[in-house]
Biotite code that builds the C-alpha atoms (Angstrom):
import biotite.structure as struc

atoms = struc.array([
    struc.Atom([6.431, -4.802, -2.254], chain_id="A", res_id=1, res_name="UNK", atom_name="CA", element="C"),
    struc.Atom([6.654, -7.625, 0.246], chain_id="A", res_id=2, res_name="UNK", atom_name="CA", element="C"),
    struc.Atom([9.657, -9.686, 1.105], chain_id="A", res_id=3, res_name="UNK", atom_name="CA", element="C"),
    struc.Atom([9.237, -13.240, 1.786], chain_id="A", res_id=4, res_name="UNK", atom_name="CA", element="C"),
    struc.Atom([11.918, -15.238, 4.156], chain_id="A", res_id=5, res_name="UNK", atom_name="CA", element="C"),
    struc.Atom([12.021, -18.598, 3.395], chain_id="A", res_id=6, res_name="UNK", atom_name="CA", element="C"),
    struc.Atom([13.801, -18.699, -0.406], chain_id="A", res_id=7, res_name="UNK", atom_name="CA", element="C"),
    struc.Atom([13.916, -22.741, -0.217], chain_id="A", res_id=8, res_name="UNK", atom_name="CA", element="C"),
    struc.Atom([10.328, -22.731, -1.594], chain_id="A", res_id=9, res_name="UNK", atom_name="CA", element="C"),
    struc.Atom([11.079, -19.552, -3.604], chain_id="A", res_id=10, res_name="UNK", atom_name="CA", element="C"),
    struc.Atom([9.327, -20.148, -7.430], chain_id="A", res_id=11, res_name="UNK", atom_name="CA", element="C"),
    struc.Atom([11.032, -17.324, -10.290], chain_id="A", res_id=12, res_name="UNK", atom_name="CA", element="C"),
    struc.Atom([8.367, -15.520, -11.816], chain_id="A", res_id=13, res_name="UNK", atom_name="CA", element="C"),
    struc.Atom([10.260, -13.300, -14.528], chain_id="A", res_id=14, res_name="UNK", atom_name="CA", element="C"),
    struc.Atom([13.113, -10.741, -14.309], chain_id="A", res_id=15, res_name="UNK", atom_name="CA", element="C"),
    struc.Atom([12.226, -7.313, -13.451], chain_id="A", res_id=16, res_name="UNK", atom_name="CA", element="C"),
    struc.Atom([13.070, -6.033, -16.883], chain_id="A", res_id=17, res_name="UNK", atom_name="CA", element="C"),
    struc.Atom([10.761, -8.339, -18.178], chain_id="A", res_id=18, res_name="UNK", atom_name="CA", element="C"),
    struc.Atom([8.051, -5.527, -16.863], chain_id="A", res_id=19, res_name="UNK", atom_name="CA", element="C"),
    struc.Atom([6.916, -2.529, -18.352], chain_id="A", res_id=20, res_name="UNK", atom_name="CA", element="C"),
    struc.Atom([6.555, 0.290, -16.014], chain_id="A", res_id=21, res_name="UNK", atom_name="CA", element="C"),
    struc.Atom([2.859, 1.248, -14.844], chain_id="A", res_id=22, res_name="UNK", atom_name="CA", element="C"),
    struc.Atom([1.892, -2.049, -17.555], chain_id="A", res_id=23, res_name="UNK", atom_name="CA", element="C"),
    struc.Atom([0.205, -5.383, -15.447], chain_id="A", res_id=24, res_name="UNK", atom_name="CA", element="C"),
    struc.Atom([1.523, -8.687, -16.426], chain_id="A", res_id=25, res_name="UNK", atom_name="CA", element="C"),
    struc.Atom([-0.235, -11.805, -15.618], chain_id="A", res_id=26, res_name="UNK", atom_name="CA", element="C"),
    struc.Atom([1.216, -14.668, -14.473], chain_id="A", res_id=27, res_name="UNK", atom_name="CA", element="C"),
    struc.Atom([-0.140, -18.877, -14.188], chain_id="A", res_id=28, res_name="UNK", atom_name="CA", element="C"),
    struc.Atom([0.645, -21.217, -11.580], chain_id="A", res_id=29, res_name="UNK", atom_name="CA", element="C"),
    struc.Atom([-1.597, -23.981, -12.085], chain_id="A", res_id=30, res_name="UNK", atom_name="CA", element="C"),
    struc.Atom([-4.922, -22.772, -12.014], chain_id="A", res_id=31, res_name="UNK", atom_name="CA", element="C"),
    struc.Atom([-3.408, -19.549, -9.571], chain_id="A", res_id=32, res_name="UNK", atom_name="CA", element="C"),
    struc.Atom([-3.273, -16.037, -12.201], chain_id="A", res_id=33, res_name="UNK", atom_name="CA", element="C"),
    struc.Atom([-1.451, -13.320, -10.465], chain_id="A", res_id=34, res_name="UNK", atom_name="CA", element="C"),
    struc.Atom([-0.545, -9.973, -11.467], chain_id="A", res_id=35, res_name="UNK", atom_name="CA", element="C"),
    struc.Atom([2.593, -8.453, -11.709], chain_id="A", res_id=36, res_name="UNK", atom_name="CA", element="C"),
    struc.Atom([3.121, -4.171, -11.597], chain_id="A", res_id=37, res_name="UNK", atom_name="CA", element="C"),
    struc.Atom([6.159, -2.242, -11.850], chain_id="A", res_id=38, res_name="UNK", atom_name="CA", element="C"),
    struc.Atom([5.550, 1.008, -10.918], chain_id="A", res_id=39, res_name="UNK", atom_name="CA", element="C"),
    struc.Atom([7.954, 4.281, -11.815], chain_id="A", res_id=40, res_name="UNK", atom_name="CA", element="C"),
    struc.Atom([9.475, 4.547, -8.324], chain_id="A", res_id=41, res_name="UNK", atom_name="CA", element="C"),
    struc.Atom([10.687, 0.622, -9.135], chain_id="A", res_id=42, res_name="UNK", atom_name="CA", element="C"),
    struc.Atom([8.435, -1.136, -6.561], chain_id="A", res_id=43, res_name="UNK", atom_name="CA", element="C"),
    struc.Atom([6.974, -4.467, -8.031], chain_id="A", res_id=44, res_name="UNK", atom_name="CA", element="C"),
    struc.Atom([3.391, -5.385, -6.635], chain_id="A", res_id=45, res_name="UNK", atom_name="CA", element="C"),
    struc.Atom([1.488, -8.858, -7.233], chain_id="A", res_id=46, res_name="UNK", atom_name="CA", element="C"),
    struc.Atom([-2.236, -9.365, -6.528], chain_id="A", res_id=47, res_name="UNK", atom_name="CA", element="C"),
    struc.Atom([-4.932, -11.933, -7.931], chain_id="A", res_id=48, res_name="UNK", atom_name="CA", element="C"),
    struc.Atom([-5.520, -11.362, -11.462], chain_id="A", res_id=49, res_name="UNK", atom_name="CA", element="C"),
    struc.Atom([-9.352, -12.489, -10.681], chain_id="A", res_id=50, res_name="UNK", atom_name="CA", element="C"),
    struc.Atom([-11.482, -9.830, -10.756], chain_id="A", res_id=51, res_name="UNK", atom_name="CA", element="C"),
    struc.Atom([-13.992, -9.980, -7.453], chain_id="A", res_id=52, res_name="UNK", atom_name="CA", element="C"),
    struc.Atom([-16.408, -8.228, -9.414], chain_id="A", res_id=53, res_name="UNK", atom_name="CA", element="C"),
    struc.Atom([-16.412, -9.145, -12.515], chain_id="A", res_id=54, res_name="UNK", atom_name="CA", element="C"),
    struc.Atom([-15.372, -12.431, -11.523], chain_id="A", res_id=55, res_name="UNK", atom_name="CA", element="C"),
    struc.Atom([-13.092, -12.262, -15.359], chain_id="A", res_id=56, res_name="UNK", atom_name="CA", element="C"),
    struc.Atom([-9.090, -12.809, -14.966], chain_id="A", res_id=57, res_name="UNK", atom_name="CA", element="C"),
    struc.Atom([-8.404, -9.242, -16.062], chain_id="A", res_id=58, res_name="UNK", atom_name="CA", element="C"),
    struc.Atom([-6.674, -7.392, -13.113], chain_id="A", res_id=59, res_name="UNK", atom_name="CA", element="C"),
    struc.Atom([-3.140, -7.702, -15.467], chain_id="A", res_id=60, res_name="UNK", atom_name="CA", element="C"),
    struc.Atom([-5.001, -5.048, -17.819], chain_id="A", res_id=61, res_name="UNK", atom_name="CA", element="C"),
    struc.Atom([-5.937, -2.961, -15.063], chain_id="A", res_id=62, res_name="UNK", atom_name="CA", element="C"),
    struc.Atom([-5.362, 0.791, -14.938], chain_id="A", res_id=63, res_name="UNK", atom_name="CA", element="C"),
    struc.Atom([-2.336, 1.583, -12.879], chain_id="A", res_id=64, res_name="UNK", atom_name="CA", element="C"),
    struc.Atom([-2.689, 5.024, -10.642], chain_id="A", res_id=65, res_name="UNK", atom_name="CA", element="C"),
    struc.Atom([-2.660, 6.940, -7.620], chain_id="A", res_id=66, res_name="UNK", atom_name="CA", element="C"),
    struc.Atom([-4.722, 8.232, -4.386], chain_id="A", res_id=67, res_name="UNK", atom_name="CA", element="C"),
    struc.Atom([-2.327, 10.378, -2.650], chain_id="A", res_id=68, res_name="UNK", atom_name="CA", element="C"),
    struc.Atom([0.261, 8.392, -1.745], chain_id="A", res_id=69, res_name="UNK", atom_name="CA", element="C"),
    struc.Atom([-1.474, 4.839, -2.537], chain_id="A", res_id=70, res_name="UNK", atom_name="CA", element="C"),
    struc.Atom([-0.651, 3.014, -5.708], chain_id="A", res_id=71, res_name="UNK", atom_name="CA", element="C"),
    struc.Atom([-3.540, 1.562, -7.419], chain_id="A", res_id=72, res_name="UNK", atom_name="CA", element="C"),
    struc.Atom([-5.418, -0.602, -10.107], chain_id="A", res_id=73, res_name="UNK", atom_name="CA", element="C"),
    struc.Atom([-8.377, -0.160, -11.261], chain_id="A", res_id=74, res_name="UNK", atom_name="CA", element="C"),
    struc.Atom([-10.532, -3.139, -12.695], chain_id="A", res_id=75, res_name="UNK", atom_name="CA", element="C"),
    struc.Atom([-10.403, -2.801, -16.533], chain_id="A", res_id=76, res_name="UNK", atom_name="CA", element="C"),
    struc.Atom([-14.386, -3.836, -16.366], chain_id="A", res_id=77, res_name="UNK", atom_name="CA", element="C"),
    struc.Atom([-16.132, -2.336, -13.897], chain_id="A", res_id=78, res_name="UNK", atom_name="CA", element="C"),
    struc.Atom([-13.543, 0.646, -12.342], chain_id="A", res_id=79, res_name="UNK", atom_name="CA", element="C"),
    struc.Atom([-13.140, -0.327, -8.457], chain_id="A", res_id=80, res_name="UNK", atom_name="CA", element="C"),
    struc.Atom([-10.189, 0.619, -7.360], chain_id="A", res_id=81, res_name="UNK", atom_name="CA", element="C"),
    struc.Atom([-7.981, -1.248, -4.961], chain_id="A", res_id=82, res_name="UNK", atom_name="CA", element="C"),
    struc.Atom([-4.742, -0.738, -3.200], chain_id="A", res_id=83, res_name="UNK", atom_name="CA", element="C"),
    struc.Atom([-1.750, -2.236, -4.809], chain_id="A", res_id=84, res_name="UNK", atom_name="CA", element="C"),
    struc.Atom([0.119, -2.692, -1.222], chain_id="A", res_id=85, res_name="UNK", atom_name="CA", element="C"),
    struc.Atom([-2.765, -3.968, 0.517], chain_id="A", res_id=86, res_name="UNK", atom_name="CA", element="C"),
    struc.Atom([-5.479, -5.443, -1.916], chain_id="A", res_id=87, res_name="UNK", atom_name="CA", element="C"),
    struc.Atom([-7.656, -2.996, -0.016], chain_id="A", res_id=88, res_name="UNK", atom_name="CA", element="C"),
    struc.Atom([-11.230, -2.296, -2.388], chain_id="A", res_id=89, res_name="UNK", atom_name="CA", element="C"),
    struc.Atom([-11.033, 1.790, -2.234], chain_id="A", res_id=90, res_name="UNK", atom_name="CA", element="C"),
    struc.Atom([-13.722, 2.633, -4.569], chain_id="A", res_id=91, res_name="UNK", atom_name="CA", element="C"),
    struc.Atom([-16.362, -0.174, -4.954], chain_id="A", res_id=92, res_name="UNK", atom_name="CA", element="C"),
    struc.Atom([-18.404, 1.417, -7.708], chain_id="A", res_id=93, res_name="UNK", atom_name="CA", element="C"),
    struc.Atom([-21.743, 1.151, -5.485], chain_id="A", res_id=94, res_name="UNK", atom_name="CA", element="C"),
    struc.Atom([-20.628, -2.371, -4.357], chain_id="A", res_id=95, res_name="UNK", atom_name="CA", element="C"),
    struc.Atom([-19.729, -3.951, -1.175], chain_id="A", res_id=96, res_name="UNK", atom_name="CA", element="C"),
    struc.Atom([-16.314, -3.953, -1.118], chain_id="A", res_id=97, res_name="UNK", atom_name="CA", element="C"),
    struc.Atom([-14.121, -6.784, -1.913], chain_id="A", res_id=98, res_name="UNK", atom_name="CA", element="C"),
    struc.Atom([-10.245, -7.008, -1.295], chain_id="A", res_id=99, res_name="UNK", atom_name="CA", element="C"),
    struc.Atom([-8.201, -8.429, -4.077], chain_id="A", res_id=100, res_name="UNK", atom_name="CA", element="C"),
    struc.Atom([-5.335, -10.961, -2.487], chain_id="A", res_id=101, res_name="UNK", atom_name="CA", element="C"),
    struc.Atom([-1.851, -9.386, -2.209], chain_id="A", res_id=102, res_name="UNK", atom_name="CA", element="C"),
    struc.Atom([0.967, -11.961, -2.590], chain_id="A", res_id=103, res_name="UNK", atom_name="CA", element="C"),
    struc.Atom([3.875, -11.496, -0.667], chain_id="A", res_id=104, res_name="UNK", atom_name="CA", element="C"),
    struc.Atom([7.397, -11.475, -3.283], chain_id="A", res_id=105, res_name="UNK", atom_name="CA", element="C"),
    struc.Atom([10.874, -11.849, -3.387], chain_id="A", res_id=106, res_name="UNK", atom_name="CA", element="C"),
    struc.Atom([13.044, -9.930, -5.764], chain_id="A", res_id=107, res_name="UNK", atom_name="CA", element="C"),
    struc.Atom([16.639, -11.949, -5.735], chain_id="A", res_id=108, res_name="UNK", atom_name="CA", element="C"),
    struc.Atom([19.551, -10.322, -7.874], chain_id="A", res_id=109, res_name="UNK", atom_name="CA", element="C"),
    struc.Atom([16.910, -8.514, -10.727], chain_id="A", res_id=110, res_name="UNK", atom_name="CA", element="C"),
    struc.Atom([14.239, -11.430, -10.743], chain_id="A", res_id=111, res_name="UNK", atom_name="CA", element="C"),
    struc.Atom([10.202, -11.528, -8.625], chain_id="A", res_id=112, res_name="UNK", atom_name="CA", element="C"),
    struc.Atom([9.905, -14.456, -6.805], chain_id="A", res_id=113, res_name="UNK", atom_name="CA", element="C"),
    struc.Atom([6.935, -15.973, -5.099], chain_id="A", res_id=114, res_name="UNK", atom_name="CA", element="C"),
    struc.Atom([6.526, -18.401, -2.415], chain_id="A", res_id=115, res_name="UNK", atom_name="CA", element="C"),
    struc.Atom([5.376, -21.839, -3.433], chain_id="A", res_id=116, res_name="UNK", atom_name="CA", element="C"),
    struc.Atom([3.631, -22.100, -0.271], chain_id="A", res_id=117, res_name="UNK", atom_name="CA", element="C"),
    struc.Atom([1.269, -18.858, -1.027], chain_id="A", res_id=118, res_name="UNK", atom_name="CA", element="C"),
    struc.Atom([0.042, -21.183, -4.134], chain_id="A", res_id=119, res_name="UNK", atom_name="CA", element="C"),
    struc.Atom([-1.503, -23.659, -2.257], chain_id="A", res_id=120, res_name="UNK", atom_name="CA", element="C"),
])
């Protein structure tokens, strides 16, 4: 989970408790999908929804886990695995690996925010 400073170009996403734990939800600004995990210890992560394999918007129905330490999703078509804190590609299936865009949020008083100026 990432904070971001600036909350004059803040956008509100959803409340918290509009999650389900360990469950993606997927999210559309403009043309922009990200997607939104709570995981069990109550951190919230967001990364593209765009699959960089598949190329599909799918990363919301991804498969929420662990490496150690390392929360991760795995793609729902292909299985690479990537970071949820760092959109780092940990198991590329064969592939070259591809990192999946983290965006930076806010969570103000229950509710993810993101930062209008990451959209662009």
């Amino acid at each position: 989970m990432t904070i971001a400073a600036d909350q004059q170009t803040l956008i509100r996403v959803c409340d918290i408790s509009d999650l389900e734990v360990e469950r993606g939800r997927a999210a559309l600004f403009g043309t922009t999908q990200v997607a939104l995990f709570l995981l069990a210890d109550g951190t919230v992560h967001a990364v593209d929804n765009l699959d960089p394999f598949s190329g599909a918007n799918v990363m919301s129905r991804g498969i929420v886990g662990s490496k150690g330490e390392t929360p991760t999703i795995a793609s729902p078509m292909h299985k690479q695995i990537f970071d949820l804190r760092t959109g780092e590609c940990l198991e590329a299936q064969g592939k070259d690996p591809v990192a999946l865009r983290v965006w930076p949020i806010t969570l103000i008083d229950g509710a993810i925010h993101l930062d209008s100026e990451d959209l662009r």
